[in-house]
C-alpha positions in Angstrom: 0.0 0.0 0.0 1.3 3.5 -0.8 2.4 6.1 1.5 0.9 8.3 -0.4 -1.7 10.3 0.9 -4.3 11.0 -1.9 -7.8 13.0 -2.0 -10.9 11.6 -3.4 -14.2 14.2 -4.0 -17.6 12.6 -2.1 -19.3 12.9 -5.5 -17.0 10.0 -6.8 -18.1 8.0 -3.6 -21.2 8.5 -4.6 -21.0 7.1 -7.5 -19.2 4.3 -7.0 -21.8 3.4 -4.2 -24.4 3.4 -6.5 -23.1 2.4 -9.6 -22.3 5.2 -13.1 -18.7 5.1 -12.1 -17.1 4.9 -16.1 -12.9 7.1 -15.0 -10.5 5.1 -12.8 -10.6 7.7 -9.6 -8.1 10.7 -9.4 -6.4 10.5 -6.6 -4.2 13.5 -5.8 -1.1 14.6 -2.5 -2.7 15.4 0.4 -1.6 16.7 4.0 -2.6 14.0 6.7 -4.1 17.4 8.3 -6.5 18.0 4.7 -6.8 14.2 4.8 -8.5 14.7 8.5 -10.9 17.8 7.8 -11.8 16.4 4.3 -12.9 12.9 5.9 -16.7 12.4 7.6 -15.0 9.5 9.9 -11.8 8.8 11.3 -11.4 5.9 13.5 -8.2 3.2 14.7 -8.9 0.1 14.5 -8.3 -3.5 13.2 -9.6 -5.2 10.7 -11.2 -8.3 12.1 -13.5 -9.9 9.0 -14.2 -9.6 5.8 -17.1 -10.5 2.9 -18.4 -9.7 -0.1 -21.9 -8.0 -0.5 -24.2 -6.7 -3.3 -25.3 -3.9 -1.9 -26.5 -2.1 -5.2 -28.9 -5.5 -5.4 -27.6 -6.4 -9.0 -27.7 -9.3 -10.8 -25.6 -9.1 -13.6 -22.4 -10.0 -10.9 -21.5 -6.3 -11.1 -21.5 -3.5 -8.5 -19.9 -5.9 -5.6 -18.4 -4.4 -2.9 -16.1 -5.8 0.2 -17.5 -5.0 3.7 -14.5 -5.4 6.2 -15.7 -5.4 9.6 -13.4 -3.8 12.1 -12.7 -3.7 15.6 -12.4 0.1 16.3 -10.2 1.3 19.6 -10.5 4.9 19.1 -12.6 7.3 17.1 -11.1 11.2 16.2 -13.7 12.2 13.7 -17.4 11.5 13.1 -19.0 11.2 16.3 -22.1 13.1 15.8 -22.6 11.0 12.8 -21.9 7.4 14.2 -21.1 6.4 18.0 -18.6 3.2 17.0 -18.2 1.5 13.6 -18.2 -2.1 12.8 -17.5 -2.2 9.2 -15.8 -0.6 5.8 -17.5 -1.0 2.9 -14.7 -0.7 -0.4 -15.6 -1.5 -4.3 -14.8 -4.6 -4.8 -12.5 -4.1 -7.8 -9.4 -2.8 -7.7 -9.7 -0.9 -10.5 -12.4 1.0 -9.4 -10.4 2.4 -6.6 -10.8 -0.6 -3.9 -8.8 -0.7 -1.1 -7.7 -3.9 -0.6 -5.8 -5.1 2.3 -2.8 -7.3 2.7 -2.5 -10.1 4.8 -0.2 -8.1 7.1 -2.6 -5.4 7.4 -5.1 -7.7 9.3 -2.9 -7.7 11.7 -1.8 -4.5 12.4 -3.9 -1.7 14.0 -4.4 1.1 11.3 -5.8 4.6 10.8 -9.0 4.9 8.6 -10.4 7.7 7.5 -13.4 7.8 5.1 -16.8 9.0 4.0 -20.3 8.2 5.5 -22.5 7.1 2.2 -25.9 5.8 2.3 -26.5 7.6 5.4 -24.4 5.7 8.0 -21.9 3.2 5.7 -18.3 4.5 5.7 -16.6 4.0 2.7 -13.0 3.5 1.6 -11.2 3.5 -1.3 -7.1 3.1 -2.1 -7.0 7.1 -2.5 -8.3 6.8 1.2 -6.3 8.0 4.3 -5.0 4.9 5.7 -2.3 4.2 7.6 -0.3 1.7 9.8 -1.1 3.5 13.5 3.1 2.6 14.5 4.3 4.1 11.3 2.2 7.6 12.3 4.4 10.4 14.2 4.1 11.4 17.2 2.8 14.8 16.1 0.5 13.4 13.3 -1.0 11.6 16.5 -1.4 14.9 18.4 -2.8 16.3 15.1 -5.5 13.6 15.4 -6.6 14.2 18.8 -6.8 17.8 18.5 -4.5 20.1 16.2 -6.1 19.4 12.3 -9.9 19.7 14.1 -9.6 23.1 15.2 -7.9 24.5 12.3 -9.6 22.9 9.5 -10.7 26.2 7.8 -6.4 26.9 7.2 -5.9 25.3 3.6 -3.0 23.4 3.1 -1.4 24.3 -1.1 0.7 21.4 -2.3 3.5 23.2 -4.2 4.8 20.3 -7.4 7.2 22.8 -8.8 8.9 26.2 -8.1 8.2 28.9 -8.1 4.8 28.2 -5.9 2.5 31.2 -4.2 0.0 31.5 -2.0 -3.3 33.2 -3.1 -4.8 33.7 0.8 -3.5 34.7 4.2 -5.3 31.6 6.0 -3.1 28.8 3.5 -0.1 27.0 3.7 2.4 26.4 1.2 3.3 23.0 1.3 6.9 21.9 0.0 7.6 18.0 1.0 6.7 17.1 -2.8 9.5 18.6 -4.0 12.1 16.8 -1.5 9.9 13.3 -1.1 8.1 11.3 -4.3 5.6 10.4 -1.4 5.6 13.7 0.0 5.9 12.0 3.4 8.6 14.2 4.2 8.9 17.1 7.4 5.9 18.8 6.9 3.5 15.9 6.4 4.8 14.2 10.1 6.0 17.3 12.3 3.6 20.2 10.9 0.3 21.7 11.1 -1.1 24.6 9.9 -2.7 26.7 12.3 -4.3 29.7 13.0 -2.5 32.8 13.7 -4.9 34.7 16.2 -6.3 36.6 13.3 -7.2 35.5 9.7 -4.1 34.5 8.8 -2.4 30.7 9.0 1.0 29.3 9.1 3.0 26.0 9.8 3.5 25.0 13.4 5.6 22.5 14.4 3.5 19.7 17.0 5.0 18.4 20.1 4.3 14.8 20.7 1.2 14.8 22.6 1.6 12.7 26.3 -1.1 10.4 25.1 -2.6 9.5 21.8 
């Protein structure tokens, strides 16, 4: 699985959930932090189960999906939407942007992050922020219990090539793509972008929190 952190619109979800889908998905860099505040749900957990389901009620053998059920330990986002989840729903083909899960990652606790479709199913794809919990930092981990929540409304610019700009006061110019293919690089585990005290939004370097 990549390290990658990619962005995938709710209207794509959408479709995949109930069927029109005809582009592969985009999937696109994105800051752990934009990964957080674009996400409905965000839980740890591990993945305890796993079957297939037609939940689009075809016959033609199309339009299966993978429901993963999961043993969640903590949740960061989501909980005035849903109080604990016990299942993932993913398309069922790879090609249609289906996470699917290796052997090893059944047996590791991981962070999910996703969308709520069909009113309470959350939904993963591969362009999906997921990670292994140990190989999160200790400040991504404070930026999950608190940080990324309260400054959601700071936008995060990924810069591919120089010479990059910023077009508002609230964004941050982000610059690990140009040093790391996976952009996993300073900014993505030791940074946030916060607030300022005023309308304006810069990088901030996170402590390790005591506990996360």
């Amino acid at each position: 699985m990549s390290s990658q952190w990619c962005m995938l619109y709710s209207s794509v979800l959408v479709a995949l959930l109930f069927g029109g889908l005809t582009e592969a998905c985009s999937c696109g860099p994105q800051h752990p932090q934009t990964a957080f505040c674009n996400s409905d749900v965000v839980i740890r957990g591990k993945i305890v189960g796993s079957e297939e389901v037609n939940l689009e009620n075809r016959t033609d053998g199309e339009g299966l999906w993978m429901r993963y059920e999961i043993k969640q330990t903590k949740m960061y986002k989501g909980f005035e939407s849903v109080s604990d989840v016990q299942y993932i729903y993913t398309p069922h083909d790879g090609g249609l942007c289906g996470f699917v899960p290796s052997d090893a990652t059944k047996q590791k606790e991981f962070l999910f992050s996703g969308m709520l479709t069909a009113g309470d199913k959350l939904t993963v794809t591969v362009c999906s922020f997921i990670q292994p919990w140990s190989k999160l930092s200790p400040a991504q981990k404070k930026g999950l219990m608190n940080t990324y929540k309260q400054n959601c409304d700071c936008k995060i610019t990924a810069c591919n090539s120089v010479p990059c700009t910023l077009s508002t006061e609230a964004e941050c110019l982000w610059t690990d793509g140009l040093f790391s293919r996976d952009w996993d690089h300073v900014q993505a585990q030791l940074y946030a972008c916060v607030h300022k005290g005023d309308a304006t939004c810069s990088w901030a370097v996170q402590k390790p929190a005591r506990q996360a």
